[in-house]
N, CA, C and O of each residue as an XYZ file, in Angstrom:
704
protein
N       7.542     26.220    -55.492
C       8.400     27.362    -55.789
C       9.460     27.499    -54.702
O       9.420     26.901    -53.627
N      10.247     28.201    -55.024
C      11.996     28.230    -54.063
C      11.584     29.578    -53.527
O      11.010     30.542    -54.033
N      12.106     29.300    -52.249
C      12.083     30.961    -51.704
C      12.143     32.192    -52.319
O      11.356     33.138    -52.352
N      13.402     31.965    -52.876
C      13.189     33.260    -53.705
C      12.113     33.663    -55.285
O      11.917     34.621    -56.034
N      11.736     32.482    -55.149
C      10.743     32.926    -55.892
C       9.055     33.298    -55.467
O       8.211     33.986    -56.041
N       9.023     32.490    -54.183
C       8.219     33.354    -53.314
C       8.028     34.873    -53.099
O       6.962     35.488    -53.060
N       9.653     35.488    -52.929
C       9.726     36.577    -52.066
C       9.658     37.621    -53.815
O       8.846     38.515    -54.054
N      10.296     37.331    -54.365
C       9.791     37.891    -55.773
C       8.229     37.777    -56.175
O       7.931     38.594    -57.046
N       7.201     36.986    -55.761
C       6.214     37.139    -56.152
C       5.334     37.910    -55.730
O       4.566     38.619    -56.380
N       5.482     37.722    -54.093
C       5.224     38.662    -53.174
C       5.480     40.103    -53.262
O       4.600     40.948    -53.096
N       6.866     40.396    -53.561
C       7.117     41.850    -53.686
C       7.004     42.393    -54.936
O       7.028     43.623    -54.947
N       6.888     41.844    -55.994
C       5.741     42.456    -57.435
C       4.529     42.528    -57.052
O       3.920     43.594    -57.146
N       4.009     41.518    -56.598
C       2.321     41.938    -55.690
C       2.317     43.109    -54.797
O       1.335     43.851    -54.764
N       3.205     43.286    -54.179
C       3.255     44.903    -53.387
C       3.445     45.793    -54.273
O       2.741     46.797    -54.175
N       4.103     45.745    -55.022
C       4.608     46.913    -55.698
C       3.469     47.042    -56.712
O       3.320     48.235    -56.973
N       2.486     46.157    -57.478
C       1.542     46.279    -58.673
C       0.988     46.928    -57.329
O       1.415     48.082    -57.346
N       0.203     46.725    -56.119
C      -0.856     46.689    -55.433
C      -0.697     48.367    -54.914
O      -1.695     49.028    -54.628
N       0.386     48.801    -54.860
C       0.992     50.742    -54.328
C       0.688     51.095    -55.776
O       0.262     52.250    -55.773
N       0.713     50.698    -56.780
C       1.119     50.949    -57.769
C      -0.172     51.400    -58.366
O      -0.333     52.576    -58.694
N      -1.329     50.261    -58.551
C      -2.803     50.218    -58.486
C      -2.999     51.817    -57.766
O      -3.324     52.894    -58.267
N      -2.728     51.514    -56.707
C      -3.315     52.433    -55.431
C      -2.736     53.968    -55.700
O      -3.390     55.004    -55.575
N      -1.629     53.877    -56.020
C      -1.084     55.815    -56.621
C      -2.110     56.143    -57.831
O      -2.665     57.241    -57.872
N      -2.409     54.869    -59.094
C      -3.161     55.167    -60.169
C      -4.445     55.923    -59.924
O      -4.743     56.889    -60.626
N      -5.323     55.431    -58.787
C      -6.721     55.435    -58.346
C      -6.716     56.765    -57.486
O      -7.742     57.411    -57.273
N      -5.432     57.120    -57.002
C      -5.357     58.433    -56.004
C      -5.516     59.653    -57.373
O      -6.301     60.583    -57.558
N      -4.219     59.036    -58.256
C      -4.195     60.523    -59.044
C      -4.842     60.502    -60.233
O      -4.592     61.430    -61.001
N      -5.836     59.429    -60.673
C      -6.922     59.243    -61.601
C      -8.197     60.320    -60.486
O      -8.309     61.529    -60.687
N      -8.699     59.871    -59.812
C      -9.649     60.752    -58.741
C      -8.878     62.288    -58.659
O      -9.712     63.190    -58.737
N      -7.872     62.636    -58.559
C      -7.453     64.286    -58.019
C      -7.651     64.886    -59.432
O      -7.387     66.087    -59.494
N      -7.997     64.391    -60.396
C      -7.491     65.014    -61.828
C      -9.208     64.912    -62.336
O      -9.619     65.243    -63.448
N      -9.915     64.452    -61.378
C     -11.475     64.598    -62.087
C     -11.962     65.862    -61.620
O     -11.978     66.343    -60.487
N     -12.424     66.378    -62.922
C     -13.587     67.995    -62.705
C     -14.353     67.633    -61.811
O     -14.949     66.574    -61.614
N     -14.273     69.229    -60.906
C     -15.097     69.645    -59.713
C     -14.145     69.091    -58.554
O     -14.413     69.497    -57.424
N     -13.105     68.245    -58.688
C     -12.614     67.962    -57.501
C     -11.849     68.534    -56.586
O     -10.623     68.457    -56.515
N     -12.326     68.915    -56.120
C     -11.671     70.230    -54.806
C     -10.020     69.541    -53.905
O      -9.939     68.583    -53.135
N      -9.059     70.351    -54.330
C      -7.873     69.691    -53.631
C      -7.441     70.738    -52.764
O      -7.168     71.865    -53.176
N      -7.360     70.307    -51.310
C      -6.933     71.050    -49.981
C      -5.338     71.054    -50.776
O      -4.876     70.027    -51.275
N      -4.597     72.418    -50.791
C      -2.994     72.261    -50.291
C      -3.149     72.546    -49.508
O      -3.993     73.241    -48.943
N      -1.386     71.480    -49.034
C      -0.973     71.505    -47.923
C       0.099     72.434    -48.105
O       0.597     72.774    -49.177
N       0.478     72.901    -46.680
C       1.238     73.562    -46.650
C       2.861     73.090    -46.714
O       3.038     71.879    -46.581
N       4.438     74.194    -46.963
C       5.209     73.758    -47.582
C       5.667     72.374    -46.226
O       5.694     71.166    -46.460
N       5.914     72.912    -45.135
C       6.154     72.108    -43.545
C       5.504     70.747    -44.262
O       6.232     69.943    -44.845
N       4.038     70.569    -44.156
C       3.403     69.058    -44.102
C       4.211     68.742    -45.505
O       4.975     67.787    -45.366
N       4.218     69.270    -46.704
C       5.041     68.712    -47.751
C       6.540     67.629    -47.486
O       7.064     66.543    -47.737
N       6.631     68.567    -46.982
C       8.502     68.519    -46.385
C       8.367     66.962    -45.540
O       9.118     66.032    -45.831
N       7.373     66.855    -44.539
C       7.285     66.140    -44.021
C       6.757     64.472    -44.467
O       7.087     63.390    -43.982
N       5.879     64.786    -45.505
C       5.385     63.318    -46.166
C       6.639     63.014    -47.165
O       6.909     61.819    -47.285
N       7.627     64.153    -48.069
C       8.708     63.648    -48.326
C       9.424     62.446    -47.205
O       9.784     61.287    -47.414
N       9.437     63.089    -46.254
C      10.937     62.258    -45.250
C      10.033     61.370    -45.070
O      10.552     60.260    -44.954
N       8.792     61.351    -44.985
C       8.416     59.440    -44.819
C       8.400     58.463    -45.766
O       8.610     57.251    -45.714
N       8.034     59.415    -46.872
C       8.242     58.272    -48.362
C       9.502     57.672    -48.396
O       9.658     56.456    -48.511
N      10.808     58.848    -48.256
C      11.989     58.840    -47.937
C      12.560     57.263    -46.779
O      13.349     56.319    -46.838
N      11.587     57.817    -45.885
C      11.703     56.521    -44.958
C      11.057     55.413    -45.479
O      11.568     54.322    -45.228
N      10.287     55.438    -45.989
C       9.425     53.875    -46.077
C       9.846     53.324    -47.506
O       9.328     52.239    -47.770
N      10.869     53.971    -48.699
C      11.717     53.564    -49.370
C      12.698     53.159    -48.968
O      13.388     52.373    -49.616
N      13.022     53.612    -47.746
C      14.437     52.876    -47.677
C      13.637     51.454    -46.831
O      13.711     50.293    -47.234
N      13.105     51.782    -45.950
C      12.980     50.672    -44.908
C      12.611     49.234    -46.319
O      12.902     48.042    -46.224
N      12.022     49.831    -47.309
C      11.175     48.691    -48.428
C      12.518     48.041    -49.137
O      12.522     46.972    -49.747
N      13.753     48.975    -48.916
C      14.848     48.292    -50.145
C      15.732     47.848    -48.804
O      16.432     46.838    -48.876
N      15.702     48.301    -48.094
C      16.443     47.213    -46.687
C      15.657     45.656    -46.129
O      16.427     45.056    -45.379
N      14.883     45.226    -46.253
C      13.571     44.320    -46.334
C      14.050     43.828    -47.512
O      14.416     42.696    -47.195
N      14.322     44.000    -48.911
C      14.222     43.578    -49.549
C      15.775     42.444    -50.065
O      15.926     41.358    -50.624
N      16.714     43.579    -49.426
C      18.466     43.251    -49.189
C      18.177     42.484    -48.463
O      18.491     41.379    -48.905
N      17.443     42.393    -46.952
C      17.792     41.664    -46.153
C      17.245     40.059    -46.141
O      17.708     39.164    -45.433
N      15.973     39.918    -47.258
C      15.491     38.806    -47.439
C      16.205     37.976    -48.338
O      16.376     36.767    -48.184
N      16.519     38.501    -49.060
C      17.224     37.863    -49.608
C      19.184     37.759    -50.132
O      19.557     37.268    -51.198
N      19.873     38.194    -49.350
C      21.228     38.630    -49.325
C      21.678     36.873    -49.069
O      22.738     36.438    -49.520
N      20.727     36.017    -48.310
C      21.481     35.136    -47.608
C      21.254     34.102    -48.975
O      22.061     33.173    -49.007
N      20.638     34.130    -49.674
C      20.728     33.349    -50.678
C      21.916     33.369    -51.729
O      22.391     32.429    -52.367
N      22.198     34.474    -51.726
C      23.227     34.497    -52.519
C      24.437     33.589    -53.135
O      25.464     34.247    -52.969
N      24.728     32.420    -53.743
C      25.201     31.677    -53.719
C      26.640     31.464    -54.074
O      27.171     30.381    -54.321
N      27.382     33.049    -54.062
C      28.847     32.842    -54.053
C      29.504     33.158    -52.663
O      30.717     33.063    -52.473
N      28.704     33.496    -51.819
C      29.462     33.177    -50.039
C      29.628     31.581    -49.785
O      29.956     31.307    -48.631
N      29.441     30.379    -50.750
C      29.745     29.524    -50.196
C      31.118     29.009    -50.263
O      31.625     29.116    -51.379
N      31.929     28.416    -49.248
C      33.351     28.130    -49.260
C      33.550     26.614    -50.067
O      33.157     25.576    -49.534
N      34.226     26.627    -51.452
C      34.121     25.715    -52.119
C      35.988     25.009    -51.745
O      36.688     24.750    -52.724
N      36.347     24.870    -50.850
C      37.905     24.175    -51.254
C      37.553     22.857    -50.582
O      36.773     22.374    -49.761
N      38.817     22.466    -51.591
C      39.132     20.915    -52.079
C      39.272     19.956    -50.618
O      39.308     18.752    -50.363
N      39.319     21.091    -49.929
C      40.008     20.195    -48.468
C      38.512     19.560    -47.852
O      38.499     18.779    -46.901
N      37.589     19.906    -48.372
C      36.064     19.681    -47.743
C      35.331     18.587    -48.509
O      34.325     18.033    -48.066
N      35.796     18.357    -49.482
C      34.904     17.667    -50.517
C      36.228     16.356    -50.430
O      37.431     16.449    -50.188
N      35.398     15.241    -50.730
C      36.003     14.078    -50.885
C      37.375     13.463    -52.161
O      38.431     12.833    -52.099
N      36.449     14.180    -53.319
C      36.863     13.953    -54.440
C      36.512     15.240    -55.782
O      35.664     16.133    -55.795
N      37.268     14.962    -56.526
C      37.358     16.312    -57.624
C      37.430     16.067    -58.902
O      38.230     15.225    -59.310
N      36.778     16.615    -59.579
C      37.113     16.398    -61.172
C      37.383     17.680    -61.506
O      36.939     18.654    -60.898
N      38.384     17.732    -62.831
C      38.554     18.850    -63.918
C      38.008     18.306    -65.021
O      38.120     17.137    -65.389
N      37.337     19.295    -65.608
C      36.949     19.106    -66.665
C      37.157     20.364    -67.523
O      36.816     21.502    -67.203
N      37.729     20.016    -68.588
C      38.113     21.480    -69.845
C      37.601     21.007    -70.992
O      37.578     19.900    -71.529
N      36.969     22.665    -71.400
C      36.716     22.758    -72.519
C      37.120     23.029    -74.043
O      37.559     24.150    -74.302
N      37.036     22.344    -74.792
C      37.978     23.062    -76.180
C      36.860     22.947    -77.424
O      35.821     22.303    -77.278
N      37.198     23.649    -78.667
C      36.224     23.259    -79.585
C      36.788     21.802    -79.957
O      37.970     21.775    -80.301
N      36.007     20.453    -79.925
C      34.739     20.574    -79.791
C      34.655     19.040    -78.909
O      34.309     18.000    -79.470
N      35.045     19.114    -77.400
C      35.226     18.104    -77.089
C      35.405     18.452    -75.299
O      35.903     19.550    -75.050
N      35.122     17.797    -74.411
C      35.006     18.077    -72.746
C      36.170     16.838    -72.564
O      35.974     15.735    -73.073
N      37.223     17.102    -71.893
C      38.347     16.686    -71.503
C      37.597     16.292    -69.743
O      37.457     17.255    -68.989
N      37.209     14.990    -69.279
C      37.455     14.850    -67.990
C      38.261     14.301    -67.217
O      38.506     13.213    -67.739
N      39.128     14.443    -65.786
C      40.082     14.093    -65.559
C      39.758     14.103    -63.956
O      40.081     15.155    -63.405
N      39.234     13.212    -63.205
C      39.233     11.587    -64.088
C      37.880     11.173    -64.476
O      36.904     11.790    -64.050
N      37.766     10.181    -65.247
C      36.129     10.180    -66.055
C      35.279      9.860    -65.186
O      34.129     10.296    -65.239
N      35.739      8.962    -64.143
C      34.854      8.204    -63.124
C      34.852      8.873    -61.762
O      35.967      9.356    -61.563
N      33.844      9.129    -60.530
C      33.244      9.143    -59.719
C      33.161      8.595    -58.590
O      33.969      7.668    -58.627
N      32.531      8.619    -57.337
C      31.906      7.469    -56.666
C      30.479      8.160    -55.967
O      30.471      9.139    -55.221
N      29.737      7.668    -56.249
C      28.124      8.174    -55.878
C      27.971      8.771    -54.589
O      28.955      8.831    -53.852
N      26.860      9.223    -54.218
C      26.856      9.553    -53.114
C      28.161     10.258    -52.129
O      28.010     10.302    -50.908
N      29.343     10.756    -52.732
C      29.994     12.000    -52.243
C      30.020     13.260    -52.306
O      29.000     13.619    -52.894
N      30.498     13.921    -52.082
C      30.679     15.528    -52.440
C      31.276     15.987    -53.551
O      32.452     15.703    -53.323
N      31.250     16.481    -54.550
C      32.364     16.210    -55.918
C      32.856     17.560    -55.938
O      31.980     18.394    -55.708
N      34.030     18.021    -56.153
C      33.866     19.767    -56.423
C      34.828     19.307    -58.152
O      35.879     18.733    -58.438
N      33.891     19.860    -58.782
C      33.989     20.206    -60.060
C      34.846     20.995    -60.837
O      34.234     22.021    -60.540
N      35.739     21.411    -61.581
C      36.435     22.864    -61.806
C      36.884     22.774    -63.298
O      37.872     22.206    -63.763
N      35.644     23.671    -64.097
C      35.647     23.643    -65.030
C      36.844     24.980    -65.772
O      37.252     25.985    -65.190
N      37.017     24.735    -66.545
C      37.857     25.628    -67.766
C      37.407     25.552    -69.122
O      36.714     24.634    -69.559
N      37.801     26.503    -69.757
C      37.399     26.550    -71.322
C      39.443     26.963    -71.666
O      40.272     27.411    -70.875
N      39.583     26.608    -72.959
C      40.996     26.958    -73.428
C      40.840     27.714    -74.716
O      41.814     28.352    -75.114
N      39.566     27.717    -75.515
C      39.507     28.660    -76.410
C      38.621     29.883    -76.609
O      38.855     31.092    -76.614
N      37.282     28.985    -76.808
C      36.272     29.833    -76.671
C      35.257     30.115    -75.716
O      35.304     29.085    -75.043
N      34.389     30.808    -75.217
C      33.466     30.445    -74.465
C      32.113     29.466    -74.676
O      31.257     29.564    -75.556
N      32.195     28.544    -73.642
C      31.405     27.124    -73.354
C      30.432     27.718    -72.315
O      30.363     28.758    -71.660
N      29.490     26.239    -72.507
C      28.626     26.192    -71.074
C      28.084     25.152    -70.807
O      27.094     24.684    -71.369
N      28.912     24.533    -69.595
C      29.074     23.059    -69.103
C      27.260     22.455    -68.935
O      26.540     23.217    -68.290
N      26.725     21.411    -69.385
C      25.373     20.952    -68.865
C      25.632     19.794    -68.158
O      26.214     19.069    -68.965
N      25.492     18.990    -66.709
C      25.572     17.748    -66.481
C      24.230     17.404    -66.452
O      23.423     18.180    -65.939
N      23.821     16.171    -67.011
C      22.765     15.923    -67.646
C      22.539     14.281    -66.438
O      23.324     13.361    -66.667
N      21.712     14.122    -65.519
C      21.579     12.728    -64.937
C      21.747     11.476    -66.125
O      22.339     11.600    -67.197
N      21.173     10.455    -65.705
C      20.834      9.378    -66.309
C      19.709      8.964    -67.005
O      19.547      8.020    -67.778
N      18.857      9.944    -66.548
C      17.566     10.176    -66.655
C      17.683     11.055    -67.926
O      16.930     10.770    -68.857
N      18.458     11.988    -68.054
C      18.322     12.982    -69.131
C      18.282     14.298    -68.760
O      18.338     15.194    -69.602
N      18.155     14.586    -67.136
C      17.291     15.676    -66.436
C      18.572     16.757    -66.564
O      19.636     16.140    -66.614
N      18.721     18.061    -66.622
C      19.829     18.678    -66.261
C      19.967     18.820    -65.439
O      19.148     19.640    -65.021
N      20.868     18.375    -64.444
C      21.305     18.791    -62.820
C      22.026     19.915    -62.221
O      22.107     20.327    -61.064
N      22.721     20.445    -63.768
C      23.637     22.116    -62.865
C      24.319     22.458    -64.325
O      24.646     21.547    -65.086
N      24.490     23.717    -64.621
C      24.800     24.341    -65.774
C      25.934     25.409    -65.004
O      26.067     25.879    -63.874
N      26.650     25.490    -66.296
C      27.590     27.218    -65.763
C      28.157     27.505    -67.119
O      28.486     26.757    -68.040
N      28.175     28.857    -66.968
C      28.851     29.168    -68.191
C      30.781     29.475    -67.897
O      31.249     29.630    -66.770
N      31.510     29.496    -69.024
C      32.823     28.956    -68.692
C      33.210     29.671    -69.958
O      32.924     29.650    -71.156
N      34.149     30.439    -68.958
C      34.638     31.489    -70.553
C      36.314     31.176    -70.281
O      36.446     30.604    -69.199
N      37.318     31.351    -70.821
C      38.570     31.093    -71.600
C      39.669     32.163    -70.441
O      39.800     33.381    -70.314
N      40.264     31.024    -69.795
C      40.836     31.962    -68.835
C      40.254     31.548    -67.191
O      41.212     31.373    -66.438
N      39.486     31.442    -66.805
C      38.349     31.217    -65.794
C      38.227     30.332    -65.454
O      38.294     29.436    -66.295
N      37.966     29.939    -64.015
C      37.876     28.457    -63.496
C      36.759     28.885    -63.110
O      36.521     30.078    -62.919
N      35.772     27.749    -62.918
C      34.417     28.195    -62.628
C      34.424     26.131    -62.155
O      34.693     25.089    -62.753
N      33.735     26.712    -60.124
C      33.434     25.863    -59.596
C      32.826     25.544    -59.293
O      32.082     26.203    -58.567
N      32.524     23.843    -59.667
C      31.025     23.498    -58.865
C      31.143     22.248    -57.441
O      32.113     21.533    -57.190
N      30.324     22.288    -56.978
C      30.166     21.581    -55.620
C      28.689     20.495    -55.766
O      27.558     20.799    -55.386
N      29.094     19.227    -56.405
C      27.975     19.029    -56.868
C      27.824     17.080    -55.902
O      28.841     16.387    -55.866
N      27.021     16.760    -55.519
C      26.590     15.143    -55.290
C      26.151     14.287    -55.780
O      25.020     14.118    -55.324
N      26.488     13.303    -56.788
C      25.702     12.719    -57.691
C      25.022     11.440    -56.911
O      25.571     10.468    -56.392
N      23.729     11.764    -57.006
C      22.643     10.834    -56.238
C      22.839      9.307    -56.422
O      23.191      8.526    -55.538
N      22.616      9.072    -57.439
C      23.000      7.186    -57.924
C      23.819      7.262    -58.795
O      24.172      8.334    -59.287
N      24.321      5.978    -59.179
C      25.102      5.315    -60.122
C      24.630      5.429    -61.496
O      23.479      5.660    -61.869
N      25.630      5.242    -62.168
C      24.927      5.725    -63.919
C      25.871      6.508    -64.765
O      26.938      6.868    -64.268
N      25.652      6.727    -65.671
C      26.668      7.932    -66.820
C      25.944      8.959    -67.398
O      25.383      9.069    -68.488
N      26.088      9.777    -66.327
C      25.677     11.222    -66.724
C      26.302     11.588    -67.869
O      27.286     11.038    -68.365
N      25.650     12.622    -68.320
C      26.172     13.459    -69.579
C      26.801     14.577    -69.529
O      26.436     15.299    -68.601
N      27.775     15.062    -70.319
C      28.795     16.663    -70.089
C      28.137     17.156    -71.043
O      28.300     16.224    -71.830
N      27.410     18.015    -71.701
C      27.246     18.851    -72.349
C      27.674     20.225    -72.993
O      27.589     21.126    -72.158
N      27.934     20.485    -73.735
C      28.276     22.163    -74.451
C      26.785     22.678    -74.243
O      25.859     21.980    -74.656
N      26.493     24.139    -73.478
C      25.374     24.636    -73.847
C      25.050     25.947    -74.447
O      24.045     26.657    -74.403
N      26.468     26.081    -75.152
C      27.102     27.906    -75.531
C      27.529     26.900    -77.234
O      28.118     25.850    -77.491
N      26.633     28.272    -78.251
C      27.323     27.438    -79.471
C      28.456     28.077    -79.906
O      28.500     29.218    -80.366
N      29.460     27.245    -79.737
C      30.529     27.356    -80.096
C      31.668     27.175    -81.285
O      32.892     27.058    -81.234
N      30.765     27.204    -82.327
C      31.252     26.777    -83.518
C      30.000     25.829    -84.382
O      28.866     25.485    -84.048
N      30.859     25.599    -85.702
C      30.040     24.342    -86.575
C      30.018     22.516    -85.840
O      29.235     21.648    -86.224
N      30.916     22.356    -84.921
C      30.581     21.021    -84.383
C      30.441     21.563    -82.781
O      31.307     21.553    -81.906
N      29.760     21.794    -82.746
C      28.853     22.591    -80.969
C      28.025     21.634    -81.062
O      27.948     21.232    -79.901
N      27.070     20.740    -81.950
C      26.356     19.689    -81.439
C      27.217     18.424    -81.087
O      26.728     17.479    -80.469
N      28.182     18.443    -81.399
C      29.335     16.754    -81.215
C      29.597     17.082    -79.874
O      29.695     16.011    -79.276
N      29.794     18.227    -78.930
C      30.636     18.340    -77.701
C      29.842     17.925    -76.720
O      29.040     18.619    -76.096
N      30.071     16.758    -76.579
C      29.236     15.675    -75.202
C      30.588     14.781    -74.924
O      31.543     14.689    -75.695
N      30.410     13.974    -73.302
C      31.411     13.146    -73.067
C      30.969     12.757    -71.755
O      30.754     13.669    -70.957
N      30.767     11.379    -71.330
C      30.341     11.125    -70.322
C      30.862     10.919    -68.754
O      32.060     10.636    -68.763
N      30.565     10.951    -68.036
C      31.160     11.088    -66.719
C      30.345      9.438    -65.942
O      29.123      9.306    -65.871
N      31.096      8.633    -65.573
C      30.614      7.461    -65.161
C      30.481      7.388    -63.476
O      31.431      7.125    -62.739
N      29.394      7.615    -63.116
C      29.310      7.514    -61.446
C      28.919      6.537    -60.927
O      27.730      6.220    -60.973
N      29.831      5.834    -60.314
C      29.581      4.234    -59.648
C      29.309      3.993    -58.511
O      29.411      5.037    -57.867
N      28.935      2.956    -57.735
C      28.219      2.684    -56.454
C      28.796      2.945    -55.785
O      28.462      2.833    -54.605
């Protein structure tokens, strides 16, 4: 599992586990014969501002674990990456420019749609999907991608876009 799916598993396990634990407090205060001390309004006032506190401290912990993942702080320009493809979308066909590659570089990607909304799949050699985005009409949408070995990956449509949405494939050739 990826970090963040760690830290998501973890913090549904906290939250079922408080969650459990409020059930069992106010299942017990609500059983006959059970004698409940009030507190007075002061101690009230006061377990407010800690819940108060220990909500925030729980959603600051929670920003702060994961903020750095976020994956649009990364700086995608052309001046960093070796080489570039465009690729546009139309019904019912992926325009690449240029078709070919060279393995093992940095590629930055920059997809477009011109009519409708698409959603790019690059598919390995293998068949595997390696990176998806969706690509709406108007919009450049960039990717920063490395193609591991040599071979002819696949472009995919993954948004149906009409009656020939299964024809929109076109291959991308990545060489040694």
């Amino acid at each position: 599992m990826t970090d963040t799916a760690w830290g998501i598993t973890i913090g549904y396990s906290a939250v079922t586990i408080i969650g459990v634990a409020v059930a069992l407090i106010v299942m017990r205060s609500t059983r006959v014969g059970f004698r409940v001390n009030v507190a007075s309004r002061e101690t009230l006032e006061k377990r407010e501002g800690y819940w108060g506190v220990a909500v925030v401290t729980f959603l600051v912990a929670v920003i702060g674990g994961t903020i750095f993942q976020i994956p649009y702080w990364s700086d995608n320009s052309s001046a960093k990456t070796p080489q570039s493809i465009a690729i546009t979308g139309r019904q019912f066909a992926w325009t690449l420019d240029p078709p070919r590659v060279k393995a093992g570089l940095e590629t930055r990607i920059e997809v477009r749609a011109v009519d409708v909304n698409h959603a790019i799949g690059i598919y390995d050699p293998g068949g595997t999907l390696i990176k998806q985005v969706n690509v709406l009409p108007g919009v450049v949408q960039t990717i920063v991608l490395t193609f591991d070995r040599a071979g002819v990956y696949k472009v995919r449509c993954l948004e149906f876009c009409g009656v020939d949405h299964h024809l929109m494939e076109n291959d991308l050739e990545v060489t040694g």
